[in-house]
Structures are given as structure tokens and as C-alpha cells.
C-alpha positions, 0 to 999 in steps of 0.5 A, spaced: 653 763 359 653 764 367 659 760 370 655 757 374 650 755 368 656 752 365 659 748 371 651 745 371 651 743 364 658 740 365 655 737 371 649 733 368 653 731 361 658 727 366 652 722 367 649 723 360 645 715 362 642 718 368 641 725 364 637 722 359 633 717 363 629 723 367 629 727 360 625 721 358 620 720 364 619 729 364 618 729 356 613 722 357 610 726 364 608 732 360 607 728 354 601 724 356 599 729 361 597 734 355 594 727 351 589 725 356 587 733 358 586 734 351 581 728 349 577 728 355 575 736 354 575 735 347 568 730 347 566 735 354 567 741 348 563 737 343 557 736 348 557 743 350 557 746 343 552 741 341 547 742 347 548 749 346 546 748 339 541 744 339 538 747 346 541 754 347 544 757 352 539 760 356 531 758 357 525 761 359 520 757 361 516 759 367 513 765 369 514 768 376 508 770 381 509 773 388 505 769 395 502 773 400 500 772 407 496 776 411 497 776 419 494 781 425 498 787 426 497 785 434 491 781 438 483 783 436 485 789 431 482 790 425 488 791 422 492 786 418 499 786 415 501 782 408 507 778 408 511 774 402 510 767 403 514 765 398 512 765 389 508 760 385 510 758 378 506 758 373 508 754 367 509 756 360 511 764 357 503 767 357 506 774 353 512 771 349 513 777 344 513 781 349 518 778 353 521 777 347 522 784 346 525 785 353 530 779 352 533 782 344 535 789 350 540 785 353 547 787 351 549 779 351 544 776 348 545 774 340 538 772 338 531 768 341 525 764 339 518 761 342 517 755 342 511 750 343 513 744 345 507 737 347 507 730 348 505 725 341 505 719 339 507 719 332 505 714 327 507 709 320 506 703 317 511 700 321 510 702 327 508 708 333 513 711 338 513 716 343 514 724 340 514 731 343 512 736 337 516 743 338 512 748 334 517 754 332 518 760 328 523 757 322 527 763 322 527 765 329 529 757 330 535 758 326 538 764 328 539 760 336 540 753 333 545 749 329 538 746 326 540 748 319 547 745 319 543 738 322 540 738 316 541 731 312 536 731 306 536 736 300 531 743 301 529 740 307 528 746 310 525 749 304 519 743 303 518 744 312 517 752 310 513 751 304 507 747 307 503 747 313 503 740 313 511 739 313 515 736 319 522 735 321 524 729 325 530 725 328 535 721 324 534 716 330 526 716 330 525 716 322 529 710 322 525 706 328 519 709 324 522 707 317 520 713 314 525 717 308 523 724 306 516 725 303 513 719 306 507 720 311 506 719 317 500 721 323 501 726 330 495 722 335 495 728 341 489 724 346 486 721 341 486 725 335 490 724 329 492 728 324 497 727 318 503 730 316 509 729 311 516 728 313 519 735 309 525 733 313 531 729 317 536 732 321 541 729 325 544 732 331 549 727 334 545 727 341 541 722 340 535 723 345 534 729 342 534 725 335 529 719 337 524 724 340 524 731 337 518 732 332 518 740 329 513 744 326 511 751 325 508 755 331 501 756 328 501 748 325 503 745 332 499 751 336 492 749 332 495 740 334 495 742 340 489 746 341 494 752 345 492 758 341 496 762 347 503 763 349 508 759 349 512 752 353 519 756 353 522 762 350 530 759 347 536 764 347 543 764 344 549 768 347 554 772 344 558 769 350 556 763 353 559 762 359 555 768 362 550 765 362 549 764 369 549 771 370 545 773 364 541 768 367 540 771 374 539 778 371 533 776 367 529 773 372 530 779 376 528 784 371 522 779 367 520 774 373 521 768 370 524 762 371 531 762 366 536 757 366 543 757 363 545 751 359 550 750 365 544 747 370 541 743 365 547 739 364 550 739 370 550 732 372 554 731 365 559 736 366 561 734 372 561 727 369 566 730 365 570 734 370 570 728 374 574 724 368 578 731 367 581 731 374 582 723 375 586 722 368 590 728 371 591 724 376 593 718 373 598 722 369 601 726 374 605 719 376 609 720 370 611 727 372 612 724 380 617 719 377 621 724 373 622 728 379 625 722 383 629 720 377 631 728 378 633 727 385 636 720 384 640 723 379 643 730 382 643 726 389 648 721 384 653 727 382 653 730 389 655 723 391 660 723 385 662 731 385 664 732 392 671 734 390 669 738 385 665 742 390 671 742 395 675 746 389 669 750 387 667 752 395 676 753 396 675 758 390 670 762 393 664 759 391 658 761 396 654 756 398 648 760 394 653 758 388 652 752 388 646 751 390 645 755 384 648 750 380 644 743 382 638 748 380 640 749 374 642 741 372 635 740 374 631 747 370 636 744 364 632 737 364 625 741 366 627 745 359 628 740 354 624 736 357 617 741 358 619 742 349 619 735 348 614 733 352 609 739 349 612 737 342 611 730 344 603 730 346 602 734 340 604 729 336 600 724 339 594 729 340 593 729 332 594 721 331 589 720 336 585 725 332 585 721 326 583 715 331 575 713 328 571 712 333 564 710 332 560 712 338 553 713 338 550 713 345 549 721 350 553 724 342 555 721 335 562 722 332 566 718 327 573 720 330 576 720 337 574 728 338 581 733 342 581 740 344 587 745 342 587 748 348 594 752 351 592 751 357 593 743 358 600 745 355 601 750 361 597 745 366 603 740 364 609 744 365 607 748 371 606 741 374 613 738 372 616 744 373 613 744 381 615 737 382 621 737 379 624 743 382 622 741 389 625 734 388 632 738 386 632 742 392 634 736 396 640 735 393 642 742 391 642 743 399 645 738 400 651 740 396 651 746 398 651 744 405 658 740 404 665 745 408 671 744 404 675 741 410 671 736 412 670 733 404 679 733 404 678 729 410 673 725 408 668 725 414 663 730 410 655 728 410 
């Protein structure tokens, strides 16, 4: 151990109540810090991983086409120059097995499936409600969705692949419509009705997903909704998401149609989340700000107390770096064992707050109250406790060292 590390613990024990007393507010700062930020990414995490499974990562949806205009090379001649005005799009996928094929070349992407999707109303015994069909291919489905794990009711998926007539519906529309599986319900698409059976219930967790989505196979919801063509989107997987906006600008470029990445159709939602991020981060970095001025007070106190002592380390041959040095390290001593306790401390409570049972079933489901294990909200604690801290010790430990040995004896030091 340094000398000048040996003084400064010296130091910080002979104020042992004001010692603990910044100790206590450093581990609470950075305790609570980690706490909030886990808890608000842990619920933003769980909304991307369910939109991601249930809408994937990027979706095709339009295709692209060129405007022109023509205009007159110069005044009365004949001679005519066509200009892009702008582009036109046109709804839906015309060629959906050839684009994608072209999708299945990009290096990031994991998987990609047609869907045909229209507006219905679906009807029981009970009552009607307002539905949209989702016309897929079941394996393609499966290999960009968590649709198989959302599964609720038993071969579910086997009775859906197994008859032409079999549907899968929402947990929220199956319990508005009182319908189990096996029953019967009727599709009406303007003014026709047919009649299915529901094959099985999923449960995404997001409930306007679950209170609308009606999905059937591709031929089934083709011959429904008289499209014996092309699809409404084309939806992909990603073996990274968080390139999506890039893959997303890529295949427009190279396939001429309209991609959008998962990050634009939720962002008015992500920035919900960020902006709850940002404010609980703000709320708690007061905790820090008052360990920082329990830091200052504390130093500021031993300066006040220890002068005598600085005039002998000073007549010794101390610098004034040395003892500056000194104070410093008082304060990193505290931000240490404050940042482990802290971290331990936020841990701790991250896990009873996991175990919280919470019932939300509004924007997503969960029973518990959702956290995310992310070192980075430990990193984010400490570095802003360390950053407060050290500029709050600075004050003092100038100060210290600012102080001569003749003035201290003579009792007019500042």
C-alpha cells in the first residue's frame, strides 16, 4: 500500500459516521440506478422480442415504380426530355416467390414468408366482431414467428395443417366470441360467408394482435378473398435484428419495394420506452448527487480538521500533488466500496422485483413484473457515481492542498 493510499484511509476512518453516511448514499445512488434501468428496458425488451415474433423484423409490403415526365428540350422543337417526378407505389407483393427467393441471397436474413392479409368479420352464436384473415404458408409462418410456441391448445397446429377449413384465432377474440377449440364460427367478407372451425387459440401477449388476428392457409384465405395473385406483404426474420435498418434500405434499393424495419413500425412506442428510460434515470441520479455532496461535506470536514496534519505532511516534503492525491483517494476508497455494494444491492433488488406478480394485460401480457440483466446499467451506475463523486472531492482536495505550512502554525490559513 502507497503512502499516500495509507494516510487517506487513515484519514476517512477518523470520521467513520460521516465515512458511512456518503457510503450509504453511493451504494443507495447506484442501487437504484441499476433497479429503475433494469425494469424499464426489461418491459421495452419483452415488447421488441414479442413484436419481433409476431411481426418480424422487416416487412415487404409495396412495390415501387418510377414516374416520369416529359418536358421540351428548348422552345417549339420536337424534341422531348423525360425527367423522374417522383414514384408510385403499388399495393401489395405481384411476384411473392420470386422476391423471395432474392430476400433468402441476403447474408442476414434467417427466413421469409407470404402473407395475404383482409379485413372480415367473424361470426358465432354469440356475437360478431371485426377480424383480419392472414392467409400463410404454415411452415414459412413458423420459421419467422413465435406462433408455435403461442400455441395454447393441444395439436393445435396439426388440426390447422390437416383441414382446408381449420383456423387459428386470438385468446382475446375467441373469448369475446366464446369460441374453444373445435367449434364453429363463420368468416362474412362483403356479404359472403363461409364457415370454418377454430383448429386452434393462440396467445401472443399483445393484445390487438390477439383480438383481431384470424389465420388460415394461403390457398384457403386466397379462394376467401377472391386474390388467386400476389400477396399483401412478404414477412422476414433476421439473424441480427438490430440491422434492420440497414438490410432495410438495401432491399429497397435492390428489390424496388417498400421494406420497413420492426424499428419504424414501433416508433412511437420505442420512444415511449426510451423517454421512461431517460426520466427514471434522471430521477435517480439525485441519489448519486447527494452522495456526492455527502462526499464534499465529508472531505471538506477532515480538511477543516486535519490542517495540522497537512502542515506536518507539507514540512515533511509532501507536495502539493501529494495531497491532493490524498483526499482523491478517500473519495475513490468510498466510490469503490460504494460502486460494489451498490452493484450487489441493485442486483438483489432487481431479483425481488422479478418475482413481483404483476398482471398486465393491455399494449402485452405478463404475470410478473419483467427485468433485463444488462451489464451496461451497472456500468451506466458507476461511471455516473464515479463522474459526480470525483468532481464534488476535487473542491476539498484542492483546497487541502493548497494550504502553506507557515500560515497553518500561524493560524491565518484560508
Amino acid at each position: 500500500m502507497s503512502p499516500n493510499l495509507r494516510i487517506a484511509f487513515r484519514f476517512l476512518t477518523a470520521k467513520k459516521r460521516a465515512m458511512l453516511m456518503s457510503l450509504a448514499c453511493t451504494v443507495l445512488g447506484v442501487g437504484l440506478f441499476v433497479v429503475t434501468q433494469a425494469t424499464t428496458s426489461g418491459f421495452e425488451q419483452f415488447f421488441i422480442r414479442t413484436m419481433l415474433g409476431t411481426s418480424g423484423a422487416l416487412r415487404i409490403e409495396d412495390k415501387i415504380q418510377d414516374t416520369m415526365r416529359s418536358m421540351e428540350a428548348a422552345s417549339g422543337s420536337d424534341f422531348q426530355i423525360r425527367q423522374n417526378e417522383g414514384v408510385k407505389y403499388i399495393e401489395g407483393v405481384e411476384e411473392p416467390q420470386a422476391i423471395m427467393e432474392a430476400v433468402r441471397q441476403f447474408a442476414n436474413v434467417n427466413a421469409a414468408s407470404a402473407v395475404l392479409r383482409g379485413n372480415v368479420q367473424l361470426s358465432s352464436s354469440f356475437k360478431t366482431e371485426p377480424a383480419q384473415v392472414f392467409g400463410i404458408v404454415l411452415a414459412d409462418h413458423l420459421r419467422v414467428s413465435d406462433l408455435e410456441r403461442k400455441i395454447t391448445t393441444p395439436r393445435g397446429l396439426e388440426r390447422f395443417q390437416d383441414s382446408p377449413s381449420g383456423a387459428m384465432i386470438g385468446r382475446v377474440l375467441a373469448d369475446r366470441l366464446q369460441l374453444s377449440a373445435g367449434d364453429p364460427f363463420v368468416i362474412i367478407v362483403r356479404g359472403e360467408s363461409r364457415r370454418y372451425r377454430v383448429a386452434a387459440i393462440y396467445e401472443t401477449g399483445v393484445r390487438d394482435i390477439d383480438k383481431t388476428n384470424v389465420y388460415l392457409d394461403l390457398v384457403e384465405a386466397r379462394s376467401l378473398l377472391k386474390k388467386p395473385t400476389g400477396v399483401t406483404l412478404i414477412q422476414i426474420s433476421l439473424k441480427d435484428p438490430n440491422r434492420a435498418r440497414e438490410d432495410a434500405m438495401h432491399m429497397t434499393e435492390v428489390l424496388r419495394h417498400s421494406v420497413k424495419p420492426w424499428q419504424e413500425r414501433e416508433k412511437e412506442w420505442l420512444e415511449v420506452f426510451r423517454a421512461l428510460r431517460i426520466s427514471t434515470a434522471i430521477t435517480v441520479t439525485v441519489f448519486t448527487l447527494i452522495a456526492s455532496l455527502a462526499m464534499f461535506n465529508t472531505l471538506a470536514m477532515i480538511v477543516i480538521e486535519k490542517t495540522k496534519d497537512i502542515a506536518i505532511l507539507r514540512s515533511m516534503g509532501y507536495e502539493r500533488n501529494d495531497i491532493t492525491q490524498i483526499f482523491l483517494w478517500q473519495a475513490a476508497i468510498v466510490l469503490a466500496i460504494g460502486a460494489v455494494l451498490g452493484a450487489l444491492f441493485g442486483a438483489g433488488v432487481t431479483w425481488a422485483v422479478s418475482q413481483v406478480p404483476m398482471r398486465i394485460n393491455t399494449l402485452f401480457k405478463t404475470e410478473t413484473f419483467i427485468v433485463s440483466w444488462d451489464a451496461s446499467h451497472y456500468v451506466q451506475a458507476i461511471v455516473t457515481a464515479l463522474i459526480m463523486v470525483m468532481i464534488a472531492s476535487l473542491i476539498p482536495a484542492r483546497r487541502a492542498a493548497r494550504l502553506e505550512p507557515g500560515d497553518i502554525v500561524r493560524g491565518t490559513a484560508q
